[in-house]
TITIKOL-421640 format. One record per atom (N, C-alpha, C, O): residue in one letter; atom name; x, y, z. Coordinates in steps of 0.2 Angstrom, whole numbers. Atoms other than C-alpha are relative to their C-alpha. Layout:
(A CA (X Y Z)) ...
This chain:
(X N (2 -7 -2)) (X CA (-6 -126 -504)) (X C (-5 -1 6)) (X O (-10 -4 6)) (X N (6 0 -2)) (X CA (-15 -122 -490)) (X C (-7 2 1)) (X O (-8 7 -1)) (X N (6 -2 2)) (X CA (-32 -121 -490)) (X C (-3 7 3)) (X O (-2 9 9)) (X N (0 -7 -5)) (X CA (-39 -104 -487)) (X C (-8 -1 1)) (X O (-12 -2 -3)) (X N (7 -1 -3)) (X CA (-56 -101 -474)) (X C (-4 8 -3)) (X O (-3 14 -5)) (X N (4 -6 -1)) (X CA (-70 -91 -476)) (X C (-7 -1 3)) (X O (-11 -4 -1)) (X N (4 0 -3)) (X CA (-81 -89 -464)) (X C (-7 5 -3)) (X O (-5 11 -4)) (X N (5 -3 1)) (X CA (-100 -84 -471)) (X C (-7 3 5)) (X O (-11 -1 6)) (X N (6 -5 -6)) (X CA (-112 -73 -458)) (X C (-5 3 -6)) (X O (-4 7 -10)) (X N (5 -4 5)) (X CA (-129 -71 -466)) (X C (-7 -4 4)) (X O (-7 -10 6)) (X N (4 4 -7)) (X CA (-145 -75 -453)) (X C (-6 -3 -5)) (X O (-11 -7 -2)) (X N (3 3 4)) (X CA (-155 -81 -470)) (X C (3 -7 1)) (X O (8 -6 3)) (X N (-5 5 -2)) (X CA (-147 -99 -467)) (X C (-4 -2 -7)) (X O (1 -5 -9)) (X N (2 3 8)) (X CA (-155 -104 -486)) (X C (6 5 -3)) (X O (11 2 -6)) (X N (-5 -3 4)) (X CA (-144 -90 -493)) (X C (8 -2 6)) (X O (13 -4 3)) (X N (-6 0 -2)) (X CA (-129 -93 -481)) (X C (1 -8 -1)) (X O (7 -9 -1)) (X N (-2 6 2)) (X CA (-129 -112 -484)) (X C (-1 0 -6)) (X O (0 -6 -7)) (X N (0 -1 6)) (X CA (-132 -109 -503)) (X C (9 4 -1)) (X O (13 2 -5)) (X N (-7 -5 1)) (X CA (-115 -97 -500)) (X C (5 -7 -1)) (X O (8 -9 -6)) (X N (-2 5 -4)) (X CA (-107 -111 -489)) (X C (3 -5 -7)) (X O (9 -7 -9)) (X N (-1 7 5)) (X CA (-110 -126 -502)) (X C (6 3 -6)) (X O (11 -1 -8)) (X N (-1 1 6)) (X CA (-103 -117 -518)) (X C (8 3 2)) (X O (12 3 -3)) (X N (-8 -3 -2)) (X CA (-85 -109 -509)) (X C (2 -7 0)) (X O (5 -8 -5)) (X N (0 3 -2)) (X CA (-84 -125 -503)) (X C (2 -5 -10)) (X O (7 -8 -11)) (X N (0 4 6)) (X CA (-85 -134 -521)) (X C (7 1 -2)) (X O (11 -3 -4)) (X N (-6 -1 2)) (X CA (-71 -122 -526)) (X C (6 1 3)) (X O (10 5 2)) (X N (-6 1 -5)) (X CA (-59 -128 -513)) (X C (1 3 5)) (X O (6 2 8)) (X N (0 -4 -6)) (X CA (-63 -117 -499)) (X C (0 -6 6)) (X O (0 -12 6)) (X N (4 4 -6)) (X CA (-65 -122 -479)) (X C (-5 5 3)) (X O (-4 10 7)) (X N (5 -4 -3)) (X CA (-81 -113 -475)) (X C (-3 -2 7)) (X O (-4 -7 9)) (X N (5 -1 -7)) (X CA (-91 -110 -458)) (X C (-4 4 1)) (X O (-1 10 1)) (X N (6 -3 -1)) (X CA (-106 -102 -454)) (X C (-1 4 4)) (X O (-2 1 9)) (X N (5 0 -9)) (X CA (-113 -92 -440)) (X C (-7 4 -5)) (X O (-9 5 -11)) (X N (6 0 4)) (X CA (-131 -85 -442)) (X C (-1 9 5)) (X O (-4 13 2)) (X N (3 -8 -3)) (X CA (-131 -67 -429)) (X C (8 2 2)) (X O (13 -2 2)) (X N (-7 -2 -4)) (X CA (-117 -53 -422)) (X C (4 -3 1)) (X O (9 -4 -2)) (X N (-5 3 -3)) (X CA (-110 -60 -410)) (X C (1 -9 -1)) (X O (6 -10 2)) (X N (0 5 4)) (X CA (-110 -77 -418)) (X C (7 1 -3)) (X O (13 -1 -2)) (X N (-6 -4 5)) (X CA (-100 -69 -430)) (X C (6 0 3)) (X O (11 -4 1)) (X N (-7 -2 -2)) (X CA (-86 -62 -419)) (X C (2 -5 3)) (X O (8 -6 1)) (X N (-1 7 -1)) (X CA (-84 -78 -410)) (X C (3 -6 -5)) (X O (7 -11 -3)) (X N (-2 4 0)) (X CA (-81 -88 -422)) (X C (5 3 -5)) (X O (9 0 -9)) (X N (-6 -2 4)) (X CA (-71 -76 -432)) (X C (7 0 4)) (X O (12 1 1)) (X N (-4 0 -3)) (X CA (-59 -76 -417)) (X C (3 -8 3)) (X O (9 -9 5)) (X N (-3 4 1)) (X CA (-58 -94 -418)) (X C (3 -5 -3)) (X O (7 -9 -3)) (X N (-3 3 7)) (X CA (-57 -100 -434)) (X C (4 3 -6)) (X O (5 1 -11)) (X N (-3 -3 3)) (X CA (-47 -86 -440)) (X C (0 -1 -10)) (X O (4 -4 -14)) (X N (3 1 7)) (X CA (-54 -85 -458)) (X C (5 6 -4)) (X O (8 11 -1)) (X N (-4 -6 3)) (X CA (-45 -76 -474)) (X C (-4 4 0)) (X O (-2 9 2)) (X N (7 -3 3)) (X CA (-61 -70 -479)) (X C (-6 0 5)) (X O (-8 -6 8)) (X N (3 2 -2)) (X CA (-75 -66 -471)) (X C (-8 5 -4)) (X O (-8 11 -4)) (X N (6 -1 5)) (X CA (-93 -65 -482)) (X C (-6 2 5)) (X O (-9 -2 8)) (X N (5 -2 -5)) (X CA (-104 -54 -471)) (X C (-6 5 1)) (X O (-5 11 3)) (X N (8 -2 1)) (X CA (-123 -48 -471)) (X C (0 6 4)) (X O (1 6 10)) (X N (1 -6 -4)) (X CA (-126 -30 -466)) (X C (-5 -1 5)) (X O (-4 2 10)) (X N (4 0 -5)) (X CA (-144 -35 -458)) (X C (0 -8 3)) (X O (-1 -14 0)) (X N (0 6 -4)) (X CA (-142 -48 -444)) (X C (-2 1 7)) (X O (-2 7 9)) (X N (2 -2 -6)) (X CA (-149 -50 -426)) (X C (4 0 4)) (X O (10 -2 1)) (X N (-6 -3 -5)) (X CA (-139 -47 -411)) (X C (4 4 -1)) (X O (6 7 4)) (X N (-3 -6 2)) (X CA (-129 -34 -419)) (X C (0 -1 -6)) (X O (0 -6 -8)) (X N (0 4 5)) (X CA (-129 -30 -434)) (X C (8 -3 -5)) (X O (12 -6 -2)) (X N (-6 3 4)) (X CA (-115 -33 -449)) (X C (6 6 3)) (X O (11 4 6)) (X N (-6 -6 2)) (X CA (-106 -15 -449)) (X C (2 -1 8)) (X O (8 1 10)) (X N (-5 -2 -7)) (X CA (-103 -18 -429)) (X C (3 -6 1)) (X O (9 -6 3)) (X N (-5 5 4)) (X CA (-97 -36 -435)) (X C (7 4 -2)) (X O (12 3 2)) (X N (-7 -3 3)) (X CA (-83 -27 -444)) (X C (3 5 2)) (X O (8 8 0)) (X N (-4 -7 -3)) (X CA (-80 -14 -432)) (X C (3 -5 2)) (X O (9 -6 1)) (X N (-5 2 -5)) (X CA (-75 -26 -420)) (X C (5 -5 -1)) (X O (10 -5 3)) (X N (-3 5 1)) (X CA (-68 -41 -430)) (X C (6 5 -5)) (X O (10 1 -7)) (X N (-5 -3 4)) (X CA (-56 -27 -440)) (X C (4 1 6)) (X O (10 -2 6)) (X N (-3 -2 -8)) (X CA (-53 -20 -420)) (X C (4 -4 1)) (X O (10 -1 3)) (X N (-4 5 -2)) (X CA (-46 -38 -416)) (X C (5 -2 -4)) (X O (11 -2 -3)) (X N (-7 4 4)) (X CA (-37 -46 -430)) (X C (-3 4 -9)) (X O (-8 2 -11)) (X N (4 -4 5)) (X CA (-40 -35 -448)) (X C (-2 -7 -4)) (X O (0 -13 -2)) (X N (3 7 4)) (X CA (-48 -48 -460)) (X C (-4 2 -7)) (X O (-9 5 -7)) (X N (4 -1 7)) (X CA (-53 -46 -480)) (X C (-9 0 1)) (X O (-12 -5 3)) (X N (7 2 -2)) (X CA (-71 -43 -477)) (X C (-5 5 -6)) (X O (-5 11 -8)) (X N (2 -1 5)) (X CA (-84 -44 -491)) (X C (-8 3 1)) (X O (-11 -2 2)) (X N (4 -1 -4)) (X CA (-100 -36 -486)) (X C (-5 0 -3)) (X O (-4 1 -9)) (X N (5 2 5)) (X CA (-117 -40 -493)) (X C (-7 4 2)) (X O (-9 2 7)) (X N (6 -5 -1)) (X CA (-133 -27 -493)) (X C (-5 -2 -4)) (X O (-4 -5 -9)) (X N (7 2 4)) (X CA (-152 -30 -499)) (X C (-2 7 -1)) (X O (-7 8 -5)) (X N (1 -9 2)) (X CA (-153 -9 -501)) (X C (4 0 -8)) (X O (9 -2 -11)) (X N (-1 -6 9)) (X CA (-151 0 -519)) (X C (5 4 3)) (X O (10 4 0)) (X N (-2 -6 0)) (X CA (-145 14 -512)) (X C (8 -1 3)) (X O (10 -6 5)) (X N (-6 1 0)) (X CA (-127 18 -507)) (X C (3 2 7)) (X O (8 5 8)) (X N (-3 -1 -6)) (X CA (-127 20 -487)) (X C (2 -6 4)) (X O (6 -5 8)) (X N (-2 6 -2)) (X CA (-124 2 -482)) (X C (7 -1 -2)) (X O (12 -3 1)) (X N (-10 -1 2)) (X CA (-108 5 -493)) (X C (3 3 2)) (X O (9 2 5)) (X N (-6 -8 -2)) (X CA (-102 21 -488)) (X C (2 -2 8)) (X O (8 -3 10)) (X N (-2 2 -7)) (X CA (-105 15 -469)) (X C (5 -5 1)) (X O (11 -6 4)) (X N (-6 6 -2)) (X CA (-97 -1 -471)) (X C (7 1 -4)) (X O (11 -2 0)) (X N (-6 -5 2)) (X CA (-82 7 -482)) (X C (5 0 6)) (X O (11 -2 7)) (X N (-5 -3 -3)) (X CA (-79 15 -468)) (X C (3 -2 8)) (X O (6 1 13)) (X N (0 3 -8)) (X CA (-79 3 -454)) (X C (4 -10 -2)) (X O (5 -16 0)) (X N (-6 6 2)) (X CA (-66 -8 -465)) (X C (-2 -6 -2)) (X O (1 -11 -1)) (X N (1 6 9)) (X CA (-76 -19 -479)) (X C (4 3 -5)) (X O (4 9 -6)) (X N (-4 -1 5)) (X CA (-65 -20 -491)) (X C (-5 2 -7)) (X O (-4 6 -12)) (X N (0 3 6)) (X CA (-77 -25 -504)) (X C (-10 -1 2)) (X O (-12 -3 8)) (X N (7 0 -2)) (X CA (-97 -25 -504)) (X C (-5 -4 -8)) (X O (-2 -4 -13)) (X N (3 2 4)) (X CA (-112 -34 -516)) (X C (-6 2 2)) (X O (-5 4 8)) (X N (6 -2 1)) (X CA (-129 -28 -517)) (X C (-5 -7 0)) (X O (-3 -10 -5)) (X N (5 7 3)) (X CA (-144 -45 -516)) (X C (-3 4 -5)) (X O (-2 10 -5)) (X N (-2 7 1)) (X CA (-149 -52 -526)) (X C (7 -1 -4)) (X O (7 4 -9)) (X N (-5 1 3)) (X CA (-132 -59 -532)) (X C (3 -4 -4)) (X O (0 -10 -3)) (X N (2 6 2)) (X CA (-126 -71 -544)) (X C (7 -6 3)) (X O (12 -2 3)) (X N (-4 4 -5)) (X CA (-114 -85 -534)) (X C (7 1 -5)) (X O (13 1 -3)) (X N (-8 -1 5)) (X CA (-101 -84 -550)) (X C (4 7 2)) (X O (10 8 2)) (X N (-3 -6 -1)) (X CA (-98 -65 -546)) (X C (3 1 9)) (X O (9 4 11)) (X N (-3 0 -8)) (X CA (-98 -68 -525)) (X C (6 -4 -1)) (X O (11 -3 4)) (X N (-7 4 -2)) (X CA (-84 -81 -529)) (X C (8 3 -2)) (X O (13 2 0)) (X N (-6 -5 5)) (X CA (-74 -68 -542)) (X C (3 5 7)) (X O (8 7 8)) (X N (-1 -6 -4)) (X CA (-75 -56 -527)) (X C (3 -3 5)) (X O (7 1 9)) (X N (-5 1 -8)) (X CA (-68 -68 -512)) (X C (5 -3 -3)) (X O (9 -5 2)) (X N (-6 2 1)) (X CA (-54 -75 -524)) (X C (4 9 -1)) (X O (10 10 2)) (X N (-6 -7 0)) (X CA (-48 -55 -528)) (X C (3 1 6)) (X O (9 1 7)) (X N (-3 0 -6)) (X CA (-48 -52 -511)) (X C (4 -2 4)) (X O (7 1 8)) (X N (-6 5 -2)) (X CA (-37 -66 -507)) (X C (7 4 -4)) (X O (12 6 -2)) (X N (-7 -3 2)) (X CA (-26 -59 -520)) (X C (3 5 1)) (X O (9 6 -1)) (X N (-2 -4 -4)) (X CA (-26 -44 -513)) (X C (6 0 4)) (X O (11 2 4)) (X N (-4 1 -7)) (X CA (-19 -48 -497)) (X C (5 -4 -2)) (X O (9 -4 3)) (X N (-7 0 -2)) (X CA (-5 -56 -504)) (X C (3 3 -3)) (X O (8 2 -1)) (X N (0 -5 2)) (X CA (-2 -42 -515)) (X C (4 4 4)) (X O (10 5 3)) (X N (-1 -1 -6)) (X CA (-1 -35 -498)) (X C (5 -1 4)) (X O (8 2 8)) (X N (-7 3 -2)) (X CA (10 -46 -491)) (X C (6 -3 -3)) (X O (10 -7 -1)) (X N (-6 -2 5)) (X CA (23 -44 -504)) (X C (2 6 1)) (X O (8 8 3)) (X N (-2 -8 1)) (X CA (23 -27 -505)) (X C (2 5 8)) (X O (2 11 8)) (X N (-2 -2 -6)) (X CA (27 -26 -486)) (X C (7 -1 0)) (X O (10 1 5)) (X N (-7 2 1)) (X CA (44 -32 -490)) (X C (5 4 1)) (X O (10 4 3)) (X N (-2 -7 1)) (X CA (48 -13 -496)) (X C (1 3 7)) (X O (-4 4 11)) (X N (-3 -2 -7)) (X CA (59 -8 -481)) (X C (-1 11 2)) (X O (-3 14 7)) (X N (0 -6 -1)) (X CA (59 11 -485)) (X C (-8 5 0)) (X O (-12 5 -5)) (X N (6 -5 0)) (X CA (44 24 -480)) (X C (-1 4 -7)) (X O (4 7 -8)) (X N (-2 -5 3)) (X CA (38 34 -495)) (X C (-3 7 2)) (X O (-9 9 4)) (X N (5 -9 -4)) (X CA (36 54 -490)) (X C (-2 4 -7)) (X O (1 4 -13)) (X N (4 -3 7)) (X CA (25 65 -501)) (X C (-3 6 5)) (X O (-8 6 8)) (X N (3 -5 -3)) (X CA (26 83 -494)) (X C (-1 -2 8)) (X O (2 -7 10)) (X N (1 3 -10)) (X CA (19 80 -473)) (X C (-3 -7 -1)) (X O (-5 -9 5)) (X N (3 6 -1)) (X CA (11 63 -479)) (X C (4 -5 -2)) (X O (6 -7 -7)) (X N (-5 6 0)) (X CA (22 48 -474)) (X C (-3 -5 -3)) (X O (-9 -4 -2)) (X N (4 6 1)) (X CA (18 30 -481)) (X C (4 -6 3)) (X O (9 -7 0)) (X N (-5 7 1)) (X CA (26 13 -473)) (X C (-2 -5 0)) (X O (-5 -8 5)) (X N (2 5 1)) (X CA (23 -1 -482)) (X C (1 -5 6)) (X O (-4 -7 8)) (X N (-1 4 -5)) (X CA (30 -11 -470)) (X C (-5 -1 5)) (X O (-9 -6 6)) (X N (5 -1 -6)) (X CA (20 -6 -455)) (X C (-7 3 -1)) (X O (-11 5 3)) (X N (5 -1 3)) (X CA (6 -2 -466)) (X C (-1 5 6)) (X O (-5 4 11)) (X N (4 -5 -4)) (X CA (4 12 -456)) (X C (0 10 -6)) (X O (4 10 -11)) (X N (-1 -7 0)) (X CA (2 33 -461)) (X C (0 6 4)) (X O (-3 6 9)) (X N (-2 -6 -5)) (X CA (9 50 -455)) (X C (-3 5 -3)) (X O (-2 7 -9)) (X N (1 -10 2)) (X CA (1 68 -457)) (X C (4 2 4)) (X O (4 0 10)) (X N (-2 -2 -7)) (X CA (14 77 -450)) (X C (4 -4 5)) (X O (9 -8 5)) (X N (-5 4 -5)) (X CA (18 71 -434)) (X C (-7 -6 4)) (X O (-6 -9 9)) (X N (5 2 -2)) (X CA (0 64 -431)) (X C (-2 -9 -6)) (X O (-4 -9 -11)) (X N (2 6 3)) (X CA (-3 45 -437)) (X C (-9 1 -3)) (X O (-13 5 0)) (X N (8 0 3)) (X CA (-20 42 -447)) (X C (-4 -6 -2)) (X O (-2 -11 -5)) (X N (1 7 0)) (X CA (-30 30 -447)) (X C (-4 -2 -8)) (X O (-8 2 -10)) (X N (1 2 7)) (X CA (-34 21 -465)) (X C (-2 -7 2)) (X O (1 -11 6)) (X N (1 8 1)) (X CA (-45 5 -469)) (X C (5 -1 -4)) (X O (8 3 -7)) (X N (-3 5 4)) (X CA (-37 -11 -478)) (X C (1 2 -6)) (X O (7 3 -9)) (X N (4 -2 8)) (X CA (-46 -4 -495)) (X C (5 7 0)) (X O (10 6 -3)) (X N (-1 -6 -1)) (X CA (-41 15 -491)) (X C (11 -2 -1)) (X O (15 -1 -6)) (X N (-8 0 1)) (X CA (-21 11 -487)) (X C (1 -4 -8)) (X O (6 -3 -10)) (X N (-1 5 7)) (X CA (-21 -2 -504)) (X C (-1 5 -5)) (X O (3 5 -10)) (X N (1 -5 6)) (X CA (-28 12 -516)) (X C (5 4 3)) (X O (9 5 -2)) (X N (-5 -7 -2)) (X CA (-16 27 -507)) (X C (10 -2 -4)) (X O (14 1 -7)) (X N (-5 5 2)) (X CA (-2 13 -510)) (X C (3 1 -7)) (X O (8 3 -9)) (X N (-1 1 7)) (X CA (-5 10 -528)) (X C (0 7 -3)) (X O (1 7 -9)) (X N (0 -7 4)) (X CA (-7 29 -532)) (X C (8 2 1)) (X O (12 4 -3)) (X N (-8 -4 0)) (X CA (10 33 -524)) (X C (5 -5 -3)) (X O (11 -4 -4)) (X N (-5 4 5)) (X CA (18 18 -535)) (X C (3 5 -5)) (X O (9 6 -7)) (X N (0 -5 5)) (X CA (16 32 -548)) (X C (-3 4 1)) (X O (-9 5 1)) (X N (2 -6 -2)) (X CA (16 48 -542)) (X C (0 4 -5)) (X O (6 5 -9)) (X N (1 -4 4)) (X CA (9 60 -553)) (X C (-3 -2 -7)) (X O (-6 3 -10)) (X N (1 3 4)) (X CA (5 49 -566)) (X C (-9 -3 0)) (X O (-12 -6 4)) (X N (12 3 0)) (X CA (-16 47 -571)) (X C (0 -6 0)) (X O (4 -8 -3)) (X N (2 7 0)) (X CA (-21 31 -568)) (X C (-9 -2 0)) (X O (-13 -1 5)) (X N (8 1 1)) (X CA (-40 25 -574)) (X C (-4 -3 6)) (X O (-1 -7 10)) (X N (2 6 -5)) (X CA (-53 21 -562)) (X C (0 -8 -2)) (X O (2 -13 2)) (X N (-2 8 2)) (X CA (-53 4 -572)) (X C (4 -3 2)) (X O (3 -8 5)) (X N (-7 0 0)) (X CA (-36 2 -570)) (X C (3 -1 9)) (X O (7 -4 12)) (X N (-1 1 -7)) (X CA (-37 4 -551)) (X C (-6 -4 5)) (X O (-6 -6 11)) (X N (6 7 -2)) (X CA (-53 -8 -550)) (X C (4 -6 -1)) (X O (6 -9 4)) (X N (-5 6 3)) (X CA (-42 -22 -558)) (X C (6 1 5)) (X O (7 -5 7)) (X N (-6 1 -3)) (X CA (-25 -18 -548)) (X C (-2 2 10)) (X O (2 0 14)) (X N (3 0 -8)) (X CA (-34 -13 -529)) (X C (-4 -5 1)) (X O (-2 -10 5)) (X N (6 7 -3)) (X CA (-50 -24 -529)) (X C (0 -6 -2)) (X O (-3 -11 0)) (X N (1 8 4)) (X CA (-47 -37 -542)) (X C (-6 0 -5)) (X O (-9 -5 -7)) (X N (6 0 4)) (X CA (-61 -33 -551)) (X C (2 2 -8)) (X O (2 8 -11)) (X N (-1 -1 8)) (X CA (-57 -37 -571)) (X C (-7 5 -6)) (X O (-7 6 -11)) (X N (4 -2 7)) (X CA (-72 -30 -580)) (X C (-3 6 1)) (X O (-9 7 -2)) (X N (-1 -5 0)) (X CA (-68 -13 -573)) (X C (-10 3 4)) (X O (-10 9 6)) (X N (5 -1 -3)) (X CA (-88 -12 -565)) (X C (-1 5 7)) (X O (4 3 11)) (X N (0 -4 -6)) (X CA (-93 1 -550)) (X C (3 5 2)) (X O (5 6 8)) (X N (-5 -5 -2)) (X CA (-82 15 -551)) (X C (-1 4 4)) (X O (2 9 5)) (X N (4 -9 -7)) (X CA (-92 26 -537)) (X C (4 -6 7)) (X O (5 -4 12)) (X N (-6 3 -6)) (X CA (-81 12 -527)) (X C (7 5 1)) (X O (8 8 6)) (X N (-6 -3 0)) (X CA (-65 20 -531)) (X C (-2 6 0)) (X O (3 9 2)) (X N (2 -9 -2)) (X CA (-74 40 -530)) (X C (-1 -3 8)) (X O (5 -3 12)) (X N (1 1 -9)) (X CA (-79 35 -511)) (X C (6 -1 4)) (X O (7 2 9)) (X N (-5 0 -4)) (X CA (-64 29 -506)) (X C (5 6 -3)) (X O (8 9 2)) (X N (-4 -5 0)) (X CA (-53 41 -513)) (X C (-3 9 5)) (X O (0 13 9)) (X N (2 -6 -3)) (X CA (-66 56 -506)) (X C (3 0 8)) (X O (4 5 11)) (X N (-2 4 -7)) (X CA (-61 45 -488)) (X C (7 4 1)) (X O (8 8 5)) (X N (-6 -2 2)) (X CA (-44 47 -494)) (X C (2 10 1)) (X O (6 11 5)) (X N (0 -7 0)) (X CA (-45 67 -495)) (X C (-3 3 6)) (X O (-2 8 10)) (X N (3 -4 -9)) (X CA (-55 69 -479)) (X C (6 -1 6)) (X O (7 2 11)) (X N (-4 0 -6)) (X CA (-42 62 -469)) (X C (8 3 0)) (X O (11 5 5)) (X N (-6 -4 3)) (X CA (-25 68 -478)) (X C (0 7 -4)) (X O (5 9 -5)) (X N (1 -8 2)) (X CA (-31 86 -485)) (X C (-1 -2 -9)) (X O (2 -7 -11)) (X N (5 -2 6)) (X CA (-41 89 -503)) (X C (5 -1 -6)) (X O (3 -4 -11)) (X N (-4 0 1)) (X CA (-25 90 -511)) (X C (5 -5 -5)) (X O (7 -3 -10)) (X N (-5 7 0)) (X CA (-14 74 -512)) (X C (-2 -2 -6)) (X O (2 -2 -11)) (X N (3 2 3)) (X CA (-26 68 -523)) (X C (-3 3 -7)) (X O (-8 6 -6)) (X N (2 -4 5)) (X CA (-29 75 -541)) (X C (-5 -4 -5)) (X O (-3 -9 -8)) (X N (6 4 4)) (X CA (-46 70 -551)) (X C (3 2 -7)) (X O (4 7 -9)) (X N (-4 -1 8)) (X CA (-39 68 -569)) (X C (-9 -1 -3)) (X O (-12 -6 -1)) (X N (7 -2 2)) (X CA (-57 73 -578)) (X C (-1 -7 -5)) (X O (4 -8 -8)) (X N (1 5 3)) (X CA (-64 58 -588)) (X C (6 -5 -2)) (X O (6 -8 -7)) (X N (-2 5 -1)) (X CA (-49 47 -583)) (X C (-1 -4 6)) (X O (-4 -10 6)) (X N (-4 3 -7)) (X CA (-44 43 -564)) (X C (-1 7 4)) (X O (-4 12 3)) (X N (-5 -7 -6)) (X CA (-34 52 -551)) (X C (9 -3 -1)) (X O (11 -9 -3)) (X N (-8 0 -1)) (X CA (-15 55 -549)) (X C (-1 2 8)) (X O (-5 6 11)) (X N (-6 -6 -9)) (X CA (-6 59 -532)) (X C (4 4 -4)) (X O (8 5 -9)) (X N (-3 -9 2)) (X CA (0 75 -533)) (X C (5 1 7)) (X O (4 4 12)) (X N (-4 -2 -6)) (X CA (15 76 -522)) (X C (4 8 0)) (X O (7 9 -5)) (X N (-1 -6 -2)) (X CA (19 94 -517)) (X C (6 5 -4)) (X O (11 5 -1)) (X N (-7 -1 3)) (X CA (33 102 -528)) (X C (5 4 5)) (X O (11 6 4)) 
């Protein structure tokens, strides 16, 4: 098998060679940088699956890392915050981290978190095989070209955002738990952090109309395709 890269960007070099050493243990090929543009540079030429990336760094920071490393080549990206509070997430959500941790963290949980993401993406690259777009009222879906239609107007959706939109139109109409979509979107088995799956569906609803999406009360959401 080949081995899969991930590139770790974090300007603490104790916490980013503490990262470094322990992927590496578990068969990773890791590489470092320590600022920005660091960052984008070598994400363009070591093409990593994963990339474990620190919202405060110097030269720019993380979230402009992952505007432009999505811009260029999209890439799993795990995002790492020293804040409590949930703007470092919301922002970075929405400039295409998949997948975010809070310092201090414990290295068993950051590795649970860059093996999902792997499995994610081939999750992903299976489920592009499905040759047929699915349409639900004005909102087209094609797997294939991972793209979406409102209308006659394409919409732009992160990684995370099209993967959950995805997995609700599997079963359309059908309640499905936020647990249930921690475990089958993020990989996340011990069902933890459900105001991930609220944000990104609110995302979901800002960009496709309020609608699509129906909050099942102390379960999930269904898609609600139009009768």
């Amino acid at each position: 098998m080949t081995q899969r890269r991930v590139l770790v960007v974090d300007d603490e070099r104790t916490i980013s060679e503490s990262i470094a050493a322990r992927l590496r243990a578990e068969g990773y090929e890791v590489r470092t940088a320590y600022d920005g543009p660091d960052a984008v540079a070598r994400c363009a030429e070591f093409a990593p699956d994963v990339v474990v990336l620190d919202v405060m760094l110097p030269g720019f920071d993380g979230l402009e890392v992952c505007r432009r490393i999505q811009a260029a080549d999209p890439v799993p990206v795990l995002m790492l915050t020293a804040r409590a509070d949930e703007t470092d997430m919301v922002i970075g959500l929405g400039v295409g981290a998949d997948d975010y941790l809070s310092k201090p963290f414990s290295m068993r949980v950051l590795v649970a978190r860059v093996s999902a993401l792997l499995r994610r993406a081939q999750r992903t690259a299976d489920a592009a095989r499905e040759p047929d777009p699915m349409v639900f009222g004005t909102v087209s879906l094609d797997l294939t070209q991972r793209r979406v239609r409102l209308g006659d107007a394409e919409v732009h959706l992160t990684r995370t955002e099209f993967d959950l939109l995805a997995h609700l139109a599997s079963r359309p109409r059908a309640a499905i738990a936020r647990e249930s979509l921690l475990e089958q979107v993020w990989g996340w088995a011990d069902g933890a952090n459900s105001r991930t799956v609220d944000s990104h569906v609110k995302a979901l609803r800002r960009k496709l109309g309020g609608d699509l999406i129906r909050t099942v009360h102390g379960v999930g959401y269904a898609l609600e395709p139009p009768r």
